[in-house]
N, CA, C, O and CB atoms as a CASP TS submission, in Angstrom:
PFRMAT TS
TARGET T0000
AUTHOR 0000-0000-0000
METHOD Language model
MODEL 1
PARENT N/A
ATOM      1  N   UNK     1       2.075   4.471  34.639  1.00  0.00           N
ATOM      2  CA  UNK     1       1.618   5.089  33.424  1.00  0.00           C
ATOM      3  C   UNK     1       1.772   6.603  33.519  1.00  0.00           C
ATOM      4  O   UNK     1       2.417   7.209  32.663  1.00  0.00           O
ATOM      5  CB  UNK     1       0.168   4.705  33.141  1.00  0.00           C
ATOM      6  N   UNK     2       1.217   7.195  34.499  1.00  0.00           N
ATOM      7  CA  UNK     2       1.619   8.677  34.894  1.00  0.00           C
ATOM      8  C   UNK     2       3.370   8.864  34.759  1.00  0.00           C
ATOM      9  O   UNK     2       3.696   9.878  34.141  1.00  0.00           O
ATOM     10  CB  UNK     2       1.060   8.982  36.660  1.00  0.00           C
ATOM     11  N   UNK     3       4.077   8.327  35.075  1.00  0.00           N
ATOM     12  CA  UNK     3       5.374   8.393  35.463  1.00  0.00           C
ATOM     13  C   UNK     3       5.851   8.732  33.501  1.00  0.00           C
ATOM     14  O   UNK     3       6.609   9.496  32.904  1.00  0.00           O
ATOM     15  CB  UNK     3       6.005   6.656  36.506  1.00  0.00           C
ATOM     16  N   UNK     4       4.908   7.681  33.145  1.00  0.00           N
ATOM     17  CA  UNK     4       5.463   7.560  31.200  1.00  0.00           C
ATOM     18  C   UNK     4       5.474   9.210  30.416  1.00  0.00           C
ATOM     19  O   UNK     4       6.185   9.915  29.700  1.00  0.00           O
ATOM     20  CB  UNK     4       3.847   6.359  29.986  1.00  0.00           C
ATOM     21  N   UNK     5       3.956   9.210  31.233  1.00  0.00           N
ATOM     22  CA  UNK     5       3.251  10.250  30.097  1.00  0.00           C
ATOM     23  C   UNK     5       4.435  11.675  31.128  1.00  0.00           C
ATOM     24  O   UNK     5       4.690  12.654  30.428  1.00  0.00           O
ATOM     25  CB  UNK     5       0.643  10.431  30.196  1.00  0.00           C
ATOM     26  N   UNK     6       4.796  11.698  32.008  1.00  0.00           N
ATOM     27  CA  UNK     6       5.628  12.850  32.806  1.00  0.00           C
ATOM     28  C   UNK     6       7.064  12.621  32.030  1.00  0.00           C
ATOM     29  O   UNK     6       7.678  13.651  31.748  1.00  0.00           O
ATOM     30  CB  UNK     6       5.738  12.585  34.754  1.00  0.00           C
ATOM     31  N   UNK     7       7.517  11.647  31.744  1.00  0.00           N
ATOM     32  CA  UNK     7       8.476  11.666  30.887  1.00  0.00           C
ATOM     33  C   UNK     7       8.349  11.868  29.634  1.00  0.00           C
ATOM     34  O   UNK     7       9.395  12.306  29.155  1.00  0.00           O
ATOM     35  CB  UNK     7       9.001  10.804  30.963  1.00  0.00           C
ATOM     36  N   UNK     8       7.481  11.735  28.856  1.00  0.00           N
ATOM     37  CA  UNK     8       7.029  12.450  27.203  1.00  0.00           C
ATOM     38  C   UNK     8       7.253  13.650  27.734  1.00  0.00           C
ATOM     39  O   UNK     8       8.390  14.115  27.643  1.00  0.00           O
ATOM     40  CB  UNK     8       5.272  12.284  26.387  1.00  0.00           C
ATOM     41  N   UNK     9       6.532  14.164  28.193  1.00  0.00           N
ATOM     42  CA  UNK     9       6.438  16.129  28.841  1.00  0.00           C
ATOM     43  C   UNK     9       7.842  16.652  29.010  1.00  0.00           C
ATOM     44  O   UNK     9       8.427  17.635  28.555  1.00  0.00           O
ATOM     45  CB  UNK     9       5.629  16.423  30.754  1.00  0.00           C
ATOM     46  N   UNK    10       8.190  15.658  29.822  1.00  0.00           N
ATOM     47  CA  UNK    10       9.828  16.384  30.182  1.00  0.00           C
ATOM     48  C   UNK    10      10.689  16.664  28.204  1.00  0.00           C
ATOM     49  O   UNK    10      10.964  17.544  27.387  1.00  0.00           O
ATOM     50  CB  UNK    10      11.190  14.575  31.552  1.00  0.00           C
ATOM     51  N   UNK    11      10.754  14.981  28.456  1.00  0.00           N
ATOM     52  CA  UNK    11      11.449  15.085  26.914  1.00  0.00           C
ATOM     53  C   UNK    11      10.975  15.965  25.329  1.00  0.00           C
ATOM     54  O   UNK    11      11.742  16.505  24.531  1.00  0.00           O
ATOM     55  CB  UNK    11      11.407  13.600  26.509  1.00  0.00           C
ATOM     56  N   UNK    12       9.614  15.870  25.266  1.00  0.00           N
ATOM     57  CA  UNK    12       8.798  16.453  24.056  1.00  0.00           C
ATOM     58  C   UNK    12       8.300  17.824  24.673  1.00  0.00           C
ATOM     59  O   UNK    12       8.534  18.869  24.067  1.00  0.00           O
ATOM     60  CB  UNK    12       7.429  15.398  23.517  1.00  0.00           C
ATOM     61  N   UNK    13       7.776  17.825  25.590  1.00  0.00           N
ATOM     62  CA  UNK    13       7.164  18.994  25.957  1.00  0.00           C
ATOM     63  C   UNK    13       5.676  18.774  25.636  1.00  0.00           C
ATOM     64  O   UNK    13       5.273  17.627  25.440  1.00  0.00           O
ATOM     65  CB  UNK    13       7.793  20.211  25.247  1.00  0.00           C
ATOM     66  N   UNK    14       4.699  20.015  25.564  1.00  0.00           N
ATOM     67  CA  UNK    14       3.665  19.718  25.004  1.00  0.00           C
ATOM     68  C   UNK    14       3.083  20.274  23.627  1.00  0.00           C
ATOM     69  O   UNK    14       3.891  21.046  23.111  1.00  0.00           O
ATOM     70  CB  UNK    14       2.974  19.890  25.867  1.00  0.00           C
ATOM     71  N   UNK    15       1.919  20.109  22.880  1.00  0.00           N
ATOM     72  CA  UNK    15       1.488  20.806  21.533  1.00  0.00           C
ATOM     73  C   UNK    15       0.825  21.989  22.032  1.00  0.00           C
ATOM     74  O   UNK    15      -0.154  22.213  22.744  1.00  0.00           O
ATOM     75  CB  UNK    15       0.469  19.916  20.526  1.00  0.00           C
ATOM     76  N   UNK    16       1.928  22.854  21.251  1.00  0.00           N
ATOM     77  CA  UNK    16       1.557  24.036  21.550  1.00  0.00           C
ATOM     78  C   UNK    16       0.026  24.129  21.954  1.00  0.00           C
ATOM     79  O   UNK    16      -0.587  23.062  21.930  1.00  0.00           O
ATOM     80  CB  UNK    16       1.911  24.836  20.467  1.00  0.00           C
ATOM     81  N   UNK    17      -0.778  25.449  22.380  1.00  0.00           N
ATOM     82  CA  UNK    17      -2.481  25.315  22.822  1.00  0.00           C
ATOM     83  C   UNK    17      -2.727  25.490  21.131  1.00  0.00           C
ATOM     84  O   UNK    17      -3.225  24.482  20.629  1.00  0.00           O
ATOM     85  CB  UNK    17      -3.403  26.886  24.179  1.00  0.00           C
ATOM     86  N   UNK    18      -2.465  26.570  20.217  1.00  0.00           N
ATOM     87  CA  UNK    18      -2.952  26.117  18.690  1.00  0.00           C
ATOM     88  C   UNK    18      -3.507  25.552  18.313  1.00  0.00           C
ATOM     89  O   UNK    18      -4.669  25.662  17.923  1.00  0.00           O
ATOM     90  CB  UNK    18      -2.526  25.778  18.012  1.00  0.00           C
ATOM     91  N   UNK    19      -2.363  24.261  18.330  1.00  0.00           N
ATOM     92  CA  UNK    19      -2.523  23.302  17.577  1.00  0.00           C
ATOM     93  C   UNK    19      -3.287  21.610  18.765  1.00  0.00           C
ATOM     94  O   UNK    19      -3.708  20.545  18.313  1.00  0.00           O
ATOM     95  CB  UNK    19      -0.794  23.226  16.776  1.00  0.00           C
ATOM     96  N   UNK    20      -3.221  21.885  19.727  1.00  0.00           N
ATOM     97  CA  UNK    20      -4.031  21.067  20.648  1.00  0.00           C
ATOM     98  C   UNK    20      -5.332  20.401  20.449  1.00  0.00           C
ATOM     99  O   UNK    20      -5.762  19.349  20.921  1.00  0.00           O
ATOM    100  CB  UNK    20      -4.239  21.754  21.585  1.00  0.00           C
ATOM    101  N   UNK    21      -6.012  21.507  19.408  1.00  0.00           N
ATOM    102  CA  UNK    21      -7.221  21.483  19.425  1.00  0.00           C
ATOM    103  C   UNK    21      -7.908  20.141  18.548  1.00  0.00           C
ATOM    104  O   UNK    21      -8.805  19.430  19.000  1.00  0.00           O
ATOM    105  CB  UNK    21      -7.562  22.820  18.972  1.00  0.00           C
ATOM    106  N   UNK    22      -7.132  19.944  16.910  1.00  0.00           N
ATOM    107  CA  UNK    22      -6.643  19.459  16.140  1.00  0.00           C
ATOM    108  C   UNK    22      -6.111  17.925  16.704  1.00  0.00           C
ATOM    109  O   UNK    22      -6.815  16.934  16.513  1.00  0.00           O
ATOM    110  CB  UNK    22      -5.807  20.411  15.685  1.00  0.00           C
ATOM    111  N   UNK    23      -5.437  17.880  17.068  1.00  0.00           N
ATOM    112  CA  UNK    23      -4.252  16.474  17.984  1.00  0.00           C
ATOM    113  C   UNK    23      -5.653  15.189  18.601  1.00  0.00           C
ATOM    114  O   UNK    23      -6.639  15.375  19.314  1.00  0.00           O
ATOM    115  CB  UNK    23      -3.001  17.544  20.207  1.00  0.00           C
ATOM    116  N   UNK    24      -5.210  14.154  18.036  1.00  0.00           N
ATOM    117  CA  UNK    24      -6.180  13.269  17.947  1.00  0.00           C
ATOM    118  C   UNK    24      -5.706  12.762  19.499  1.00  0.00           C
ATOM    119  O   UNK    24      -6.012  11.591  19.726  1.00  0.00           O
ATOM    120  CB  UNK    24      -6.162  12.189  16.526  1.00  0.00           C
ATOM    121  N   UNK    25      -5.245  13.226  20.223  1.00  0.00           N
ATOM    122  CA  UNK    25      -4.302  13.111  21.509  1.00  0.00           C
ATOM    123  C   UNK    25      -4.203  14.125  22.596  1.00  0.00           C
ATOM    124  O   UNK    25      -3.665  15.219  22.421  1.00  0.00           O
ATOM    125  CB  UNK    25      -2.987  13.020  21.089  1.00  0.00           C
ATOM    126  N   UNK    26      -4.834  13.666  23.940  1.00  0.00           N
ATOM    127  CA  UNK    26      -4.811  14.769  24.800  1.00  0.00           C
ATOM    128  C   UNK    26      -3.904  14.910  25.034  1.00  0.00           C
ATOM    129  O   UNK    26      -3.072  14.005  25.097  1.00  0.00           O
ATOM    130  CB  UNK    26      -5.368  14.869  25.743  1.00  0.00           C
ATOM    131  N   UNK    27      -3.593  16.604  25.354  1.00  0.00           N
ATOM    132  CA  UNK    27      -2.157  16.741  25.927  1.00  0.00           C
ATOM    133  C   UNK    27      -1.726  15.989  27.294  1.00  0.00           C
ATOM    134  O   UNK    27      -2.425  15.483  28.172  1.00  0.00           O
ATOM    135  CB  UNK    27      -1.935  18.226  26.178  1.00  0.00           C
ATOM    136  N   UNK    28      -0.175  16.109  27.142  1.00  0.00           N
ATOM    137  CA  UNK    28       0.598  15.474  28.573  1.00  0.00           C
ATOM    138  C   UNK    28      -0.318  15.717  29.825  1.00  0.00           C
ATOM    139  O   UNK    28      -1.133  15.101  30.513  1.00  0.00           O
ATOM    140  CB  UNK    28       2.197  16.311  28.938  1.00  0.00           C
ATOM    141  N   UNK    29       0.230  16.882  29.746  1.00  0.00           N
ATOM    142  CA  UNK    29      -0.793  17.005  31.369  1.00  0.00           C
ATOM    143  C   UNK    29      -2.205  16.569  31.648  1.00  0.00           C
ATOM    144  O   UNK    29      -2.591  16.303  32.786  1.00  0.00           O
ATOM    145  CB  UNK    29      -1.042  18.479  31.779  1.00  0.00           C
ATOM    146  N   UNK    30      -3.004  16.500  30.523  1.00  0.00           N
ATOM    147  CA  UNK    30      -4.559  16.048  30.959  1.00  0.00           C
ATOM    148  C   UNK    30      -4.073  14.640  31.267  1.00  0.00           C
ATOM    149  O   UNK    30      -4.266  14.211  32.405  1.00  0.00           O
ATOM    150  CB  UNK    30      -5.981  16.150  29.636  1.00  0.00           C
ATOM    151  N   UNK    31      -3.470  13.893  30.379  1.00  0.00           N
ATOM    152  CA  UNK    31      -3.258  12.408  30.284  1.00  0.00           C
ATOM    153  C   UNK    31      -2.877  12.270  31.631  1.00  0.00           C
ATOM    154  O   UNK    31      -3.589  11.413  32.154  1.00  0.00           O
ATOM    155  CB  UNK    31      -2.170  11.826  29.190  1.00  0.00           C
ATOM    156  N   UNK    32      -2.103  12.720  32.376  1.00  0.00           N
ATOM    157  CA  UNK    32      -1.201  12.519  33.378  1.00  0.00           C
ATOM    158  C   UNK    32      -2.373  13.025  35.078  1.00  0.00           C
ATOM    159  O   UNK    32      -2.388  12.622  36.241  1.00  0.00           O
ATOM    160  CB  UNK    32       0.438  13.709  32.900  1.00  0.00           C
ATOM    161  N   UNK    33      -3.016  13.866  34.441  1.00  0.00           N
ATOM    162  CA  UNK    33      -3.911  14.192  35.392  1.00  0.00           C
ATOM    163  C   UNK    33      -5.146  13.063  35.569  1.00  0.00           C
ATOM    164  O   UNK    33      -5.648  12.839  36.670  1.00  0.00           O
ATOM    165  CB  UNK    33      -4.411  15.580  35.013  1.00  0.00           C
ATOM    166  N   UNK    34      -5.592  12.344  34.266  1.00  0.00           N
ATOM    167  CA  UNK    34      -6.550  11.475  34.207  1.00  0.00           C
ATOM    168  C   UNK    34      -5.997   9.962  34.815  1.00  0.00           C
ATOM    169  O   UNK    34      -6.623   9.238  35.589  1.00  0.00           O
ATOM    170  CB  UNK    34      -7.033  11.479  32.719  1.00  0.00           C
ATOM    171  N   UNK    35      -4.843   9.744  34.321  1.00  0.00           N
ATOM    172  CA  UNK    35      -4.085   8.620  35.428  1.00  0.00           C
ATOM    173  C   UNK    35      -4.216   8.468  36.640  1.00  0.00           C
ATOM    174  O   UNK    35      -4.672   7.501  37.250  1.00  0.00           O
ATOM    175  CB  UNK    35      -2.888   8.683  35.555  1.00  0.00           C
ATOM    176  N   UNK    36      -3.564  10.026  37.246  1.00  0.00           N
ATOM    177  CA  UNK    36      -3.872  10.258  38.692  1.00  0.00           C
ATOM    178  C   UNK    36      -5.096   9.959  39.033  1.00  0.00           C
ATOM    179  O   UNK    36      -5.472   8.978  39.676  1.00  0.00           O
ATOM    180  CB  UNK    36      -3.683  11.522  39.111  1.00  0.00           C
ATOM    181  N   UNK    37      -5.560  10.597  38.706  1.00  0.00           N
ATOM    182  CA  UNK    37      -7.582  10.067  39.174  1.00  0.00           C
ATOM    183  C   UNK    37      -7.974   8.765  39.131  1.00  0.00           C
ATOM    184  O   UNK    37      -8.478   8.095  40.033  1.00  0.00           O
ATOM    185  CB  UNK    37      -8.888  10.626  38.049  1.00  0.00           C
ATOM    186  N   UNK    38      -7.704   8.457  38.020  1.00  0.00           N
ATOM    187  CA  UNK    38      -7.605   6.749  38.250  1.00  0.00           C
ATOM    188  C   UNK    38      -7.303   6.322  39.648  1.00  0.00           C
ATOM    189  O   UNK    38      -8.193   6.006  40.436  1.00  0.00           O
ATOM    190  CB  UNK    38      -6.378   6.049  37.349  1.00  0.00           C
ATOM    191  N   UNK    39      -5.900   6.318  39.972  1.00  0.00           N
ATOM    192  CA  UNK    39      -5.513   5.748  40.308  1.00  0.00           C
ATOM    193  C   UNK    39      -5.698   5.928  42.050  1.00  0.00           C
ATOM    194  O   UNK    39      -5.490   5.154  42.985  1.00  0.00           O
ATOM    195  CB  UNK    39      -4.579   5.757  39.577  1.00  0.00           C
ATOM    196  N   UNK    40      -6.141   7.195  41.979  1.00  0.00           N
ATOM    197  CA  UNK    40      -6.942   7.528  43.632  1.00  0.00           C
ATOM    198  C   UNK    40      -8.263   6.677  43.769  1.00  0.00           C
ATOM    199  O   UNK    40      -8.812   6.620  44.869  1.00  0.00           O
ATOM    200  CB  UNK    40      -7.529   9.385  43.843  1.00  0.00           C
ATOM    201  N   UNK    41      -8.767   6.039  42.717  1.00  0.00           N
ATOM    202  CA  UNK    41     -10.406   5.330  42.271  1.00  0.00           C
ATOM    203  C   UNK    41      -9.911   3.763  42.992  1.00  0.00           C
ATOM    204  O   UNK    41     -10.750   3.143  43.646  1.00  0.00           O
ATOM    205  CB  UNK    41     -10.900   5.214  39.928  1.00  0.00           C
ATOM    206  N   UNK    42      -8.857   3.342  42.856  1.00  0.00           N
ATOM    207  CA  UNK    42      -8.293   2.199  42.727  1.00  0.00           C
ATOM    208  C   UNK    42      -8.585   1.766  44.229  1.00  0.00           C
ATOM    209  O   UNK    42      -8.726   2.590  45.132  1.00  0.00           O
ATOM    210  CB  UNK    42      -6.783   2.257  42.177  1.00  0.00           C
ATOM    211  N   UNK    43      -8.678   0.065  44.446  1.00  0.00           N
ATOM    212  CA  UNK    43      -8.886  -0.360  45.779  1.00  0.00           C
ATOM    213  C   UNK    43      -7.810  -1.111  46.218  1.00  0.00           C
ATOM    214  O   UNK    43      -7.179  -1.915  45.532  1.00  0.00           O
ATOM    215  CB  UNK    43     -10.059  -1.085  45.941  1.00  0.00           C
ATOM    216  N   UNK    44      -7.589  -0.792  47.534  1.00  0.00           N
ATOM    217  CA  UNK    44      -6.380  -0.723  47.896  1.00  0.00           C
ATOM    218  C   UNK    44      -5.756  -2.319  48.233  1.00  0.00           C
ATOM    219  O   UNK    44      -6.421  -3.024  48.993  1.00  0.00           O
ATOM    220  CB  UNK    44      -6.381   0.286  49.069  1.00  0.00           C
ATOM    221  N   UNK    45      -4.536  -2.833  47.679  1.00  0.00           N
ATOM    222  CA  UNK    45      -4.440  -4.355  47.368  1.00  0.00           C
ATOM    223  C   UNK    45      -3.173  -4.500  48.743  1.00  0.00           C
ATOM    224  O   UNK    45      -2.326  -3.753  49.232  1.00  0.00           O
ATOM    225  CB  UNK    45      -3.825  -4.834  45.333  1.00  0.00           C
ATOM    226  N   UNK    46      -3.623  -5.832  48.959  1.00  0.00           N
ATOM    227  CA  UNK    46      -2.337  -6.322  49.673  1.00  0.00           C
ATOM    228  C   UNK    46      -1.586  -7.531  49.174  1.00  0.00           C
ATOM    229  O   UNK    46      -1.746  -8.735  49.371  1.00  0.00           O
ATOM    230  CB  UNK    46      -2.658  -6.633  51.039  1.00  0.00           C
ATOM    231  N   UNK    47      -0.763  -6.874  48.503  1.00  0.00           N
ATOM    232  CA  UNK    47       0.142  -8.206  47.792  1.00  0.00           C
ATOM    233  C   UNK    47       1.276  -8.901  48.187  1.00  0.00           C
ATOM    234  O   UNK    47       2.310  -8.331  48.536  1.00  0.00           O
ATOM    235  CB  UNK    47       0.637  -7.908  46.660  1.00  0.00           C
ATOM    236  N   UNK    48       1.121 -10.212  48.145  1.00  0.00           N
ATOM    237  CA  UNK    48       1.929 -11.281  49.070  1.00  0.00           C
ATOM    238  C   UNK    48       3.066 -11.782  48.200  1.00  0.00           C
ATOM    239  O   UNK    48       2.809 -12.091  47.036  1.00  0.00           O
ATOM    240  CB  UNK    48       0.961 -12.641  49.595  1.00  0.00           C
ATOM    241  N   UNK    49       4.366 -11.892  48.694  1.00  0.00           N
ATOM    242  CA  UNK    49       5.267 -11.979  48.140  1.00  0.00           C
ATOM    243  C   UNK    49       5.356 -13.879  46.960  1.00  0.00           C
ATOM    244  O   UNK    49       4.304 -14.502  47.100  1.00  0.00           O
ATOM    245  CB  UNK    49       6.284 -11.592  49.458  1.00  0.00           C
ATOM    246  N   UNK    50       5.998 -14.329  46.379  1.00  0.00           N
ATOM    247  CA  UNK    50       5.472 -15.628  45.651  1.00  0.00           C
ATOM    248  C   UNK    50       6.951 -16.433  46.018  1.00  0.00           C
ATOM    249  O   UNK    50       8.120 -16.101  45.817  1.00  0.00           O
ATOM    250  CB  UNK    50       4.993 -15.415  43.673  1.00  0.00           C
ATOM    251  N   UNK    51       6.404 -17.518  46.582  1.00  0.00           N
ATOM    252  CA  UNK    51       7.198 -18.774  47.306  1.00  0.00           C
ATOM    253  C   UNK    51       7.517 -19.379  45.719  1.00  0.00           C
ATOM    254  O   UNK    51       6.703 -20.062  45.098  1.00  0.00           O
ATOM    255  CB  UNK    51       6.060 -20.029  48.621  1.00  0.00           C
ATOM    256  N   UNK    52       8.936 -18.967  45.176  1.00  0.00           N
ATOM    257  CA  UNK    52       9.001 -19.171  44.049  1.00  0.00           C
ATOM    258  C   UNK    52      10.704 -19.694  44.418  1.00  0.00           C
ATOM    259  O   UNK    52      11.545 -18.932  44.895  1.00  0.00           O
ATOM    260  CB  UNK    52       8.505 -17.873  43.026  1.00  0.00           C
ATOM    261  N   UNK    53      10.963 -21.235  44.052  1.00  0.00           N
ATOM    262  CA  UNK    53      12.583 -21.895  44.092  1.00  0.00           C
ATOM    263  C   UNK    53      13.290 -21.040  43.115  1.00  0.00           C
ATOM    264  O   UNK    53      13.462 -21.628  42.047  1.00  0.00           O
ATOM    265  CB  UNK    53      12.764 -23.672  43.565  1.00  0.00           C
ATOM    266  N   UNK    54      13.776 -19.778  43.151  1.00  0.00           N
ATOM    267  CA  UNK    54      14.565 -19.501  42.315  1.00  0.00           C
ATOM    268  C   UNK    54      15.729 -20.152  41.383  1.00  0.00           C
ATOM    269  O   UNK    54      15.933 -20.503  40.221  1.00  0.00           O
ATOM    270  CB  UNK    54      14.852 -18.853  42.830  1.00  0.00           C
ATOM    271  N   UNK    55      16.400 -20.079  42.740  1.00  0.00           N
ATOM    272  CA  UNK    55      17.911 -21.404  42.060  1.00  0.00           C
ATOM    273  C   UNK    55      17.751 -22.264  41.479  1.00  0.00           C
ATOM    274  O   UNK    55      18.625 -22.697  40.728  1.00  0.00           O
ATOM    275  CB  UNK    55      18.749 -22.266  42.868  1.00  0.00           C
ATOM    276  N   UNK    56      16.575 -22.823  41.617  1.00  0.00           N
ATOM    277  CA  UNK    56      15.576 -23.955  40.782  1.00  0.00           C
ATOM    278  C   UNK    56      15.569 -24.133  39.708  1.00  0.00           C
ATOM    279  O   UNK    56      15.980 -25.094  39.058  1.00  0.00           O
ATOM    280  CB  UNK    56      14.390 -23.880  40.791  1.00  0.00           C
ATOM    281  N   UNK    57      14.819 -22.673  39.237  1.00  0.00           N
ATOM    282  CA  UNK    57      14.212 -22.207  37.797  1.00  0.00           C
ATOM    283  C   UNK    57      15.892 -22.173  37.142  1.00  0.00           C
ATOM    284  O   UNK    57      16.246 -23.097  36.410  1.00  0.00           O
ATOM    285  CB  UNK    57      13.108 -20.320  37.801  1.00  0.00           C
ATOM    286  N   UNK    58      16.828 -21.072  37.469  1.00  0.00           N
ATOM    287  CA  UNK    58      17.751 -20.613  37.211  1.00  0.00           C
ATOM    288  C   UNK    58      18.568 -21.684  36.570  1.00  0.00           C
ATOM    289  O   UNK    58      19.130 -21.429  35.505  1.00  0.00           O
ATOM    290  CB  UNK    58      18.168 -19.995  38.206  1.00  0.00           C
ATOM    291  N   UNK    59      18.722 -23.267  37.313  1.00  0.00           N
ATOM    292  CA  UNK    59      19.014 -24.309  37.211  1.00  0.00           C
ATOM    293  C   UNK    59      18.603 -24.792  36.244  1.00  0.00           C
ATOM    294  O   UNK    59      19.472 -25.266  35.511  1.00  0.00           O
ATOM    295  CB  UNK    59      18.843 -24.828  38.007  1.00  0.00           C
ATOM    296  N   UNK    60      17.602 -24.876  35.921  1.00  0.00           N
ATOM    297  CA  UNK    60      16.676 -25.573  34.793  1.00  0.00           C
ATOM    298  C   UNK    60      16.414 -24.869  33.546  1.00  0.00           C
ATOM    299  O   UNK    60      15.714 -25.329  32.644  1.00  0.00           O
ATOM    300  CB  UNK    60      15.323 -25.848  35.313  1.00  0.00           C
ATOM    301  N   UNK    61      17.008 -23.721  33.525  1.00  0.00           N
ATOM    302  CA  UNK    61      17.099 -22.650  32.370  1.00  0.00           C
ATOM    303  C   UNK    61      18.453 -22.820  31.793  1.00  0.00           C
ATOM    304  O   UNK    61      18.686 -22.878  30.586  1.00  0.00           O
ATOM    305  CB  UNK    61      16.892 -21.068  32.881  1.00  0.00           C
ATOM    306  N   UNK    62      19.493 -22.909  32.922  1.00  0.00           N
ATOM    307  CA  UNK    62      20.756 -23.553  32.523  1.00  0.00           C
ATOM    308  C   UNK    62      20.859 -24.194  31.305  1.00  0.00           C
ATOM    309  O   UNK    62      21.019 -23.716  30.182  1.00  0.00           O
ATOM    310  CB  UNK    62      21.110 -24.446  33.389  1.00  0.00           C
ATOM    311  N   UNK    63      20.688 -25.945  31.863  1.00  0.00           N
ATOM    312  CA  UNK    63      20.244 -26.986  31.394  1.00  0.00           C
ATOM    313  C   UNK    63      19.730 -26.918  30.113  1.00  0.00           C
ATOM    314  O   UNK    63      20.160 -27.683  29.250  1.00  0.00           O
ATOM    315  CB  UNK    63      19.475 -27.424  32.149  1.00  0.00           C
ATOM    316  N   UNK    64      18.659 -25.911  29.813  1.00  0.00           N
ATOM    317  CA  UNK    64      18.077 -26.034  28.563  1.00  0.00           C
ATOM    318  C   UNK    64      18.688 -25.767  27.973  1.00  0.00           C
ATOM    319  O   UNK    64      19.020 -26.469  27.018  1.00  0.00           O
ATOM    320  CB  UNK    64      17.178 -25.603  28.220  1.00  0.00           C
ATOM    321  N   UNK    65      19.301 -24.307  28.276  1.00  0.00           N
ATOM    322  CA  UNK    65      20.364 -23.300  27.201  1.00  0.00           C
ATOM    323  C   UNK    65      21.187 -24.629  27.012  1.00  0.00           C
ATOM    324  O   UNK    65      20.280 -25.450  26.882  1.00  0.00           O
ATOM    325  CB  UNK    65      21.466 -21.610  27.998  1.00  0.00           C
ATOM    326  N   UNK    66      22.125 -25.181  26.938  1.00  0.00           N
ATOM    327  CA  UNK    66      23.212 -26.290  27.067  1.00  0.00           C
ATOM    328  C   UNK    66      22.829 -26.948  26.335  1.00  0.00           C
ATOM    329  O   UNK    66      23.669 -27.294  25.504  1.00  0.00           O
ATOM    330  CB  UNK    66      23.514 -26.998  28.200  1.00  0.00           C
ATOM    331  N   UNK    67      21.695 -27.410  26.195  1.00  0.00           N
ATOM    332  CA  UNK    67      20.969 -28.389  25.103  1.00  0.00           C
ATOM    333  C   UNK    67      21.554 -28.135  23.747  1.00  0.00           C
ATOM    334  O   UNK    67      21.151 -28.768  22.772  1.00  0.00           O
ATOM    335  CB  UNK    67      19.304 -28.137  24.990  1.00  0.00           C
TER
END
């Protein structure tokens, strides 16, 4: 989500300070700063890869399409 709102910034830039005040929308950088924080809050996961038959599925998606 940080990565999103750093790409609005790059591409748009931000609202001018002016008009900021007004903007029913925090600017880029707060948004992007409030993510971060989040995401230092976050507990730390260990995720296990998924015993999933690929060729399987792939196979059986085939099949349907063909129908």
């Amino acid at each position: 989500m940080g990565e999103f709102f750093e790409l609005l910034q790059h591409e748009n830039g931000d609202i001018p300070g002016i008009f900021s005040w007004i903007s029913t929308h925090p600017d880029h950088a707060a948004r992007i700063a409030t993510v971060e924080a989040m995401i230092t809050r976050l507990p730390e996961r260990n995720y296990e890869p998924l015993d999933v038959d690929w060729p399987s599925i792939q196979e059986r998606l085939r099949n349907r399409e063909s129908k």
